[in-house]
NUMIDREN-970750 format. One record per atom (N, C-alpha, C, O, CB): x, y, z; atom name; residue number from 1. Coordinates in nm, 2 decimals. Glycine has a CB too. Example, Ala and Ser with C-alpha at 12.3 -4.5 7.8 and 13.67 -1.06 7.14 Angstrom:
BEGIN
     east    north       up   atome   num
     1.32    -0.57     0.78       N     1
     1.23    -0.45     0.78      CA     1
     1.32    -0.33     0.78       C     1
     1.42    -0.33     0.85       O     1
     1.13    -0.45     0.90      CB     1
     1.28    -0.22     0.71       N     2
     1.37    -0.11     0.71      CA     2
     1.29     0.00     0.79       C     2
     1.34     0.11     0.80       O     2
     1.41    -0.06     0.57      CB     2
//
This chain:
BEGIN
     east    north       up   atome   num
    -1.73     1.49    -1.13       N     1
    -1.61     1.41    -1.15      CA     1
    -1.50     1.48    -1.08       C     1
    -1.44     1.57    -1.13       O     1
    -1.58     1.38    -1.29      CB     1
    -1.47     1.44    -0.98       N     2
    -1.30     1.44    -0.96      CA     2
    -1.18     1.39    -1.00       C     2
    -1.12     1.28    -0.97       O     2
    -1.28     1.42    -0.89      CB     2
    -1.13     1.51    -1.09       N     3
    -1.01     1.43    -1.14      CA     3
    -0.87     1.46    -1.12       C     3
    -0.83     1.56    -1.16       O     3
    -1.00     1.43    -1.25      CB     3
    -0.79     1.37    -1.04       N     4
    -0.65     1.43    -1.04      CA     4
    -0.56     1.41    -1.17       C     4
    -0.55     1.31    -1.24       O     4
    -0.58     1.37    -0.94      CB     4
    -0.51     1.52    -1.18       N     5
    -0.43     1.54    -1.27      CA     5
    -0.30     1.50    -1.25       C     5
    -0.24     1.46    -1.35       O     5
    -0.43     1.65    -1.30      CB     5
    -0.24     1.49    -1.13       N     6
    -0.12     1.50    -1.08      CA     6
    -0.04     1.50    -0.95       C     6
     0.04     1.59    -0.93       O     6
    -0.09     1.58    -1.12      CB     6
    -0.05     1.43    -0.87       N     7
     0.03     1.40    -0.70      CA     7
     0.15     1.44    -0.74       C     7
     0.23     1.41    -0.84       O     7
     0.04     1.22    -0.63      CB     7
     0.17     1.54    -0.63       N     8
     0.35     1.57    -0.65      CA     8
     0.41     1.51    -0.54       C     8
     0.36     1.52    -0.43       O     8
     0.40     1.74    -0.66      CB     8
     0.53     1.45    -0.55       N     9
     0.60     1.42    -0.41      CA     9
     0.69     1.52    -0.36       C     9
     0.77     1.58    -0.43       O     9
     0.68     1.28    -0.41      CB     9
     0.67     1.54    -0.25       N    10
     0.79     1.66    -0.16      CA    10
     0.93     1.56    -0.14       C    10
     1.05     1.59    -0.16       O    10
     0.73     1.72     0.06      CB    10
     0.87     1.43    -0.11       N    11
     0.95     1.30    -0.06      CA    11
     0.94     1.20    -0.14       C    11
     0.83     1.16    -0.19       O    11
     0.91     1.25     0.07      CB    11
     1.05     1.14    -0.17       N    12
     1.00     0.99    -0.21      CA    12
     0.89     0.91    -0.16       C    12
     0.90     0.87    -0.05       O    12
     1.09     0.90    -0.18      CB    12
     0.80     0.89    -0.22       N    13
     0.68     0.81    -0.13      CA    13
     0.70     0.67    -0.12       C    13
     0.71     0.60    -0.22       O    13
     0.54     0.83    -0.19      CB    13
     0.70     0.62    -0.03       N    14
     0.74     0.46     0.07      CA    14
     0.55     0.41    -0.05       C    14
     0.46     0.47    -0.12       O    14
     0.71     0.47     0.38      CB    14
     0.58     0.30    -0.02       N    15
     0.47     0.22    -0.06      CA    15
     0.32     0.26     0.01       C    15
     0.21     0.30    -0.03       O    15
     0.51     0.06    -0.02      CB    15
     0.37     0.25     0.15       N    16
     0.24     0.28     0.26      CA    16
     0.23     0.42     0.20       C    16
     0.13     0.45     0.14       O    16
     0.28     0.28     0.46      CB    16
     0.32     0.52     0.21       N    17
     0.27     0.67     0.17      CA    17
     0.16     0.65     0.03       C    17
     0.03     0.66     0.02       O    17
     0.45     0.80     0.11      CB    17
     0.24     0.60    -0.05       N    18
     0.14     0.59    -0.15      CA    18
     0.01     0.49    -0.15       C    18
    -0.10     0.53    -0.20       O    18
     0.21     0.56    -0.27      CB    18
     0.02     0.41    -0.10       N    19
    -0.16     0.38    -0.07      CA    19
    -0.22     0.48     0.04       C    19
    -0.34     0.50     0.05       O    19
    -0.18     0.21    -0.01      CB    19
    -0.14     0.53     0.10       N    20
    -0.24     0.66     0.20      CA    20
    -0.30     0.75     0.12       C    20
    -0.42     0.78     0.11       O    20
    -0.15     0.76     0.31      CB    20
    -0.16     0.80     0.05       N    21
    -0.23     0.90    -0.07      CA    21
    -0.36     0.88    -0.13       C    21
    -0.45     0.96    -0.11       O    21
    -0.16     0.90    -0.19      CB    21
    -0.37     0.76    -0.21       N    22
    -0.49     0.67    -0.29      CA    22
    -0.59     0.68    -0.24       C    22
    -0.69     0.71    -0.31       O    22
    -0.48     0.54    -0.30      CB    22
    -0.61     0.64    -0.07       N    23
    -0.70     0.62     0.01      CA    23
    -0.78     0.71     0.03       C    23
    -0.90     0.72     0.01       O    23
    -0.67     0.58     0.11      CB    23
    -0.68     0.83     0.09       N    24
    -0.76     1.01     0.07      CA    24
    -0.82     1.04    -0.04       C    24
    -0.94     1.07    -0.03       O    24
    -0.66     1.14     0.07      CB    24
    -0.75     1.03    -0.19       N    25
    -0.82     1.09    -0.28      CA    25
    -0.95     1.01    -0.34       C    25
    -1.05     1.06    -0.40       O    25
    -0.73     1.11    -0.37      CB    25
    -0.92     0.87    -0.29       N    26
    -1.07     0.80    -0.27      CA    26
    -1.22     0.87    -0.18       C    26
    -1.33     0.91    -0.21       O    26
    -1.03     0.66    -0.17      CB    26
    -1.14     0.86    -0.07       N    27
    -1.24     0.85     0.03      CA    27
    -1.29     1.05     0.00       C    27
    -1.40     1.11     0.03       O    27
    -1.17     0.79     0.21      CB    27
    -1.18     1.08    -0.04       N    28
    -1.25     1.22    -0.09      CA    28
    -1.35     1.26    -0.20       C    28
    -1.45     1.34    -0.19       O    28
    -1.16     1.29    -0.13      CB    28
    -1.30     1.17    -0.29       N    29
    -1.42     1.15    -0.40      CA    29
    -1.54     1.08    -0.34       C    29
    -1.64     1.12    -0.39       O    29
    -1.37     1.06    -0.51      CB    29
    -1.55     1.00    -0.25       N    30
    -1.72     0.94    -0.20      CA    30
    -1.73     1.05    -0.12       C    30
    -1.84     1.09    -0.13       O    30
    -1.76     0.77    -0.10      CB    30
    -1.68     1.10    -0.05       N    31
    -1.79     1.24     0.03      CA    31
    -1.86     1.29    -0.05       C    31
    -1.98     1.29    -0.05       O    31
    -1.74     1.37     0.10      CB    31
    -1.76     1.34    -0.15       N    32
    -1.84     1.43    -0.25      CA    32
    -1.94     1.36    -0.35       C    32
    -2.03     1.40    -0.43       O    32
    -1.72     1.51    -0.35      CB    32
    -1.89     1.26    -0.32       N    33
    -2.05     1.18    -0.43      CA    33
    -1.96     1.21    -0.58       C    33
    -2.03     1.24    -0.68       O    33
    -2.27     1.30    -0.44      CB    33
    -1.86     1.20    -0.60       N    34
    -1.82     1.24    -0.74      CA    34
    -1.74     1.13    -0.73       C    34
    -1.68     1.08    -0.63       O    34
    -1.75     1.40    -0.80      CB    34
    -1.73     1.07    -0.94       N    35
    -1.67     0.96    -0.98      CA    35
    -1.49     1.01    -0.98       C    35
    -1.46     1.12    -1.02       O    35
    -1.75     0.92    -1.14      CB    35
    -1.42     0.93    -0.94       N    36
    -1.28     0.97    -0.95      CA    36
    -1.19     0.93    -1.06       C    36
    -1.22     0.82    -1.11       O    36
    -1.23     0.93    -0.84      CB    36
    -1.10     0.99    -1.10       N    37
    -1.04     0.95    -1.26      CA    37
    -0.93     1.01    -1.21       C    37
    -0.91     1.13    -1.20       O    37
    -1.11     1.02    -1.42      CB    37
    -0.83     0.90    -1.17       N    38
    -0.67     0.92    -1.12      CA    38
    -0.57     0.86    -1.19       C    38
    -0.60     0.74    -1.21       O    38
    -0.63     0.87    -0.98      CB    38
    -0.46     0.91    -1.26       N    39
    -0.37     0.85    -1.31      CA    39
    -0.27     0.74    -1.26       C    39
    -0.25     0.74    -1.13       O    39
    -0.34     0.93    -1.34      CB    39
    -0.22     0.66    -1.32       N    40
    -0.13     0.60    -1.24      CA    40
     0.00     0.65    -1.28       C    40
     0.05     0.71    -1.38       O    40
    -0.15     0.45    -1.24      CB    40
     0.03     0.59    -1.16       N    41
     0.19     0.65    -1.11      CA    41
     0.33     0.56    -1.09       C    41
     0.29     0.45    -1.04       O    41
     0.18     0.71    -0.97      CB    41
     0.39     0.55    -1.10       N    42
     0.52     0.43    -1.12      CA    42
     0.53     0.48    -0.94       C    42
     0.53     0.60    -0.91       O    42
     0.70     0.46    -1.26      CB    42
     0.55     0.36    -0.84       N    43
     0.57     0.37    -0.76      CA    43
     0.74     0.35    -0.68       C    43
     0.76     0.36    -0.56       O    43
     0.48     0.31    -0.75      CB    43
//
């Protein structure tokens, strides 16, 4: 399992930033073959 605990922003994140974010920690979790468990975040 991959789990994030916590995205930190350096920047305010724009909408697009934050679905990019999402996308990575997705597509990171299927390389690895592990189930992903991400919190949500007030955008």
């Amino acid at each position: 399992m991959l789990r994030v605990n916590a995205i930190h922003q350096d920047v305010q994140f724009t909408k697009p930033m934050t679905a990019a974010v999402h996308r990575e920690i997705k597509d990171l979790a299927q390389w690895l073959e592990l189930e992903l468990t991400i919190p949500v975040f007030a955008t």
